[in-house]
N, C-alpha and C positions, 0 to 999 in steps of 0.2 A: 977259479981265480976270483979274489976280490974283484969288485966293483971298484972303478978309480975315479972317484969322489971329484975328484979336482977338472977330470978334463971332462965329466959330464955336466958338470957346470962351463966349462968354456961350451960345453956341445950349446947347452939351455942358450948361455948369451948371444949364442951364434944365429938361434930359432927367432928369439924376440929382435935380435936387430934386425934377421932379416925382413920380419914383417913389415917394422917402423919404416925399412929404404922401400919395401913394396908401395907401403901407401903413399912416402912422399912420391916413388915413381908415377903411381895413380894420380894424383894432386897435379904435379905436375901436366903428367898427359891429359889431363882434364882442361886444363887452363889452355892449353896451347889447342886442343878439341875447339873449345867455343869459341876460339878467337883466331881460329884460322878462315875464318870467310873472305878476312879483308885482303889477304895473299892472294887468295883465289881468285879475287875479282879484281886487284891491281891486276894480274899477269893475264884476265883475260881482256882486262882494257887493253894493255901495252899490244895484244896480242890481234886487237878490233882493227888497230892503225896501221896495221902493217909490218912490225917491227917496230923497234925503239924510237921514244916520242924527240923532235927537237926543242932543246931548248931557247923559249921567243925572247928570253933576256940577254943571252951571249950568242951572238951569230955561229951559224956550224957546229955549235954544243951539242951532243948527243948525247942524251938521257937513258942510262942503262935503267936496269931492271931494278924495283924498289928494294931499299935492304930490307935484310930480313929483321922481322919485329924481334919484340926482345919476347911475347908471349914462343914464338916459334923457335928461340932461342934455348926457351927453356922446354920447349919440346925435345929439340936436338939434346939437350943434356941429359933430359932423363934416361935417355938409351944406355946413357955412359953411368948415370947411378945404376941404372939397373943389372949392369954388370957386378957392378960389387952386392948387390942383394941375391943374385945369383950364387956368386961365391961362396955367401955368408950361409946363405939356405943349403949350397951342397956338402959345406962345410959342416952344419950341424947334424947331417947325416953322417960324414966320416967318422968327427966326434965322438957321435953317440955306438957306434962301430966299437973305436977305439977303447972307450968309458966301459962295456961290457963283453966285451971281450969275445965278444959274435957279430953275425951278419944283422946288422940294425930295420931287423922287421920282425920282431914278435909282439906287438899288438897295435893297435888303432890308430897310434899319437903318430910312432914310424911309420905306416903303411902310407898316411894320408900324407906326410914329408915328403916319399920320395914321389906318390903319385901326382903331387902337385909341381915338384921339382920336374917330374918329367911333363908336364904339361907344358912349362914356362920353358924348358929346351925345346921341345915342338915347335911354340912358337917363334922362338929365336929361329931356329932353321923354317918356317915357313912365312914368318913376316918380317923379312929383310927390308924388303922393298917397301919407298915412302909411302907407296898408295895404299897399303895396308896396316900402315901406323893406328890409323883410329881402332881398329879391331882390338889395340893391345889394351884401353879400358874397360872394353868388356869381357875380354881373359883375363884380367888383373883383379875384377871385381870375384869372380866366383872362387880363385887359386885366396884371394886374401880372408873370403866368408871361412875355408875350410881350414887355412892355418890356424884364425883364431880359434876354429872349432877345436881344432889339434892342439891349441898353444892353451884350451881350458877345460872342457867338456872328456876332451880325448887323452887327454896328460896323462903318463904313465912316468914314475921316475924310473934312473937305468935301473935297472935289474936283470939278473939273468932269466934266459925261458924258461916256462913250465917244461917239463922232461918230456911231453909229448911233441913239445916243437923240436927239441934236440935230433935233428937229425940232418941230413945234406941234404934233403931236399927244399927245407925251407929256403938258404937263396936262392933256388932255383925256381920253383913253383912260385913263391911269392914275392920275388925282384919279378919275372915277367907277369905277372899279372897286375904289379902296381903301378910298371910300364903302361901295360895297358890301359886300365885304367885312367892313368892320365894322358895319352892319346884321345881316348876317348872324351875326355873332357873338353879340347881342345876340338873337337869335329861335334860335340852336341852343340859350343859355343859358335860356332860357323854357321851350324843348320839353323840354331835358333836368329841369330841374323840375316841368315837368308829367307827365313820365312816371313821374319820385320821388311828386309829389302823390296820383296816382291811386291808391298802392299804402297811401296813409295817407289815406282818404276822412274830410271834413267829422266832427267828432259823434264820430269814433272816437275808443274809447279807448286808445289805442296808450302804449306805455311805452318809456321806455329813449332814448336820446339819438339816434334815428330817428325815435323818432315826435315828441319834442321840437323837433326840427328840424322836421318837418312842420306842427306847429301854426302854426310863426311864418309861413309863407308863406302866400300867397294860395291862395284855393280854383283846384281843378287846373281849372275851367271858365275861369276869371280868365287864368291861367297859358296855356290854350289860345288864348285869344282875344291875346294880347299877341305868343305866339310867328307869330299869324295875319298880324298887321295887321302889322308890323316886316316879316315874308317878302315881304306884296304891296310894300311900297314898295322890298327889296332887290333883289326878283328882276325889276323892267324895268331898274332901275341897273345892273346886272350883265349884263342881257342888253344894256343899251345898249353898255358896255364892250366887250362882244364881240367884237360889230358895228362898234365904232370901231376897235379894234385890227385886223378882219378888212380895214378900209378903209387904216389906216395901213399893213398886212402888203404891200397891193397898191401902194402907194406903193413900200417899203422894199425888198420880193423879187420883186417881180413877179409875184405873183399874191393874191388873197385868203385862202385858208386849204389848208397842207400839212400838215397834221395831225403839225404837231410837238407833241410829249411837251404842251408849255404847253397848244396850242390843245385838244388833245385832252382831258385833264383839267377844261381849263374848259371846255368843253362839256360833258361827263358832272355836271357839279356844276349846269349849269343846267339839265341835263334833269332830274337830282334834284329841286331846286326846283320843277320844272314840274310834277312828279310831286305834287309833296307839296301845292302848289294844287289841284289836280287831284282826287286822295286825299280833302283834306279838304273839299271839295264833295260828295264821293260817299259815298252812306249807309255805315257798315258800316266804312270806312275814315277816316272823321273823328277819330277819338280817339287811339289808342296806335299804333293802324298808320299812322296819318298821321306823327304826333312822330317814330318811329321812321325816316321816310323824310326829312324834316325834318333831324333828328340825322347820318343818312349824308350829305346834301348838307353839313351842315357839316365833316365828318371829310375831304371831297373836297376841300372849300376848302384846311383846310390842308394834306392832302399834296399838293398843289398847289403851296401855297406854301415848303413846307420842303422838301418829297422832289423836287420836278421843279426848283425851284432849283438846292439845295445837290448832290446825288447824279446826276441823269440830266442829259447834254448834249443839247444843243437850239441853234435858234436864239434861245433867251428868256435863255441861258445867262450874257449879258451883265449881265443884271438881275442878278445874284447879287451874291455878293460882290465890293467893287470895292476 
């Protein structure tokens, strides 16, 4: 089937506004970041006196709780932009579906779409809650580096697959794996936080716009347990991926695994993960040297996905730019 021209351009517009509502998201959650201390410390004054302060100008007036600034205001809205940037980004995945007439993951531009999409669902399902709000600019900042990578470096227009993608295993093997992936991205940004966390502990009085940044996030135990629970549920998705690809590879070349550049890489990133489960069960290695092994599994993902792409030839070489 033709290429449908028209709604692969609605697919594109859908790609670039989503980014535009991400950064203002970012912008936003920025602004309402460094200008939330003064909430903090009204509600731990109110909180010093006892309960609500009276007011000494009108007898038996009771002083509720400060309102909310309008910086905090515009914290609360961006959750609600971000929903429509959501949309827009899932929507240029449908799009681009639609526009080519298959499962929209045969090269770089798609892969890093949806893995980033699944990142930013992750987060929505695991930072509900207020106390986890500041973590969303530092998942915002790496999901918006790899769009624009996507949206210029990685741009593929629609087109149908090379005839070696053509087959049923591509949504399988590589919708979970880009799941993964962005799973994973979402648990390197928690460990790489937590390892920031630990070096600005609870109570401390730390100064200077380190330790400023450190107050706003969740305590480094918080920060461990989130980077924990996101690894267990990427690292069977990725190992599943593997194993699919290992089964599609003996379909495609005739055998299971020649430890081309791709296979070989993904493998060392899921033994990393296995390590860093592994690690963080085990006394002694639970805390900083676990994160740290955590942090290299994710460093593996991408030069995986950029360096064994774009730079070394392979059999995977086709996924690249098309």
């Amino acid at each position: 089937m033709p290429i449908n021209e028209t709604i692969a351009r609605y697919s594109d517009f859908s790609f670039k506004t989503a980014i535009v509502v991400y950064a203002l998201v970012l912008v936003l959650l920025i602004w309402q970041y460094a200008t939330a201390r003064s909430r903090q410390v009204a509600e731990r004054e109110l909180v010093s006196v006892g309960g609500p302060a009276i007011d000494p100008t009108v007898p038996g007036r009771v002083v509720g709780p400060p309102e909310k600034s309008l910086s905090e205001r515009l914290g609360n809205t961006a959750f609600s932009v971000l929903v429509v940037a959501i949309a827009l980004h899932i929507a240029s995945i449908v799009l681009r579906g639609f526009a080519t007439h298959r499962f929209p993951l045969g090269n770089m531009y798609e892969f890093v779409t949806m893995a980033t999409a699944a990142a930013i669902l992750v987060g929505v399902l695991f930072l509900r809650e207020q106390r986890y709000r500041a973590m969303w600019v530092f998942l915002l900042v790496p999901v918006l580096i790899l769009l624009f990578l996507a949206g210029t470096v990685l741009y593929a227009d629609a087109a149908p697959v090379v005839p070696a993608l053509k087959s049923f295993w591509l949504p399988v093997h590589v919708t979970i794996v880009s799941i993964g992936s962005g799973v994973f991205l979402f648990a390197g940004v928690a460990s790489l936080l937590f390892l920031y966390r630990v070096r600005q502990p609870e109570g401390a009085e730390s100064s200077g716009i380190f330790g400023t940044i450190a107050r706003r996030l969740p305590d480094a135990r918080t920060l461990d347990r989130l980077a924990y629970k996101t690894t267990i549920i990427g690292f069977p998705l990725f190992g599943a991926g593997v194993i699919l690809g290992a089964i599609w590879a003996e379909a495609a070349w005739g055998r299971f695994w020649g430890w081309d550049p791709k296979e070989t890489c993904s493998f060392i990133a899921w033994v990393l993960y296995a390590a860093y489960l592994h690690a963080r069960a085990t006394s002694g290695w639970r805390d900083t040297k676990a994160a740290w092994i955590n942090v290299a599994g994710f460093v593996a993902m991408l030069f995986n996905l950029f360096i064994i792409n774009m730079v070394i030839s392979g059999l995977h070489s086709y996924a690249g730019l098309n």
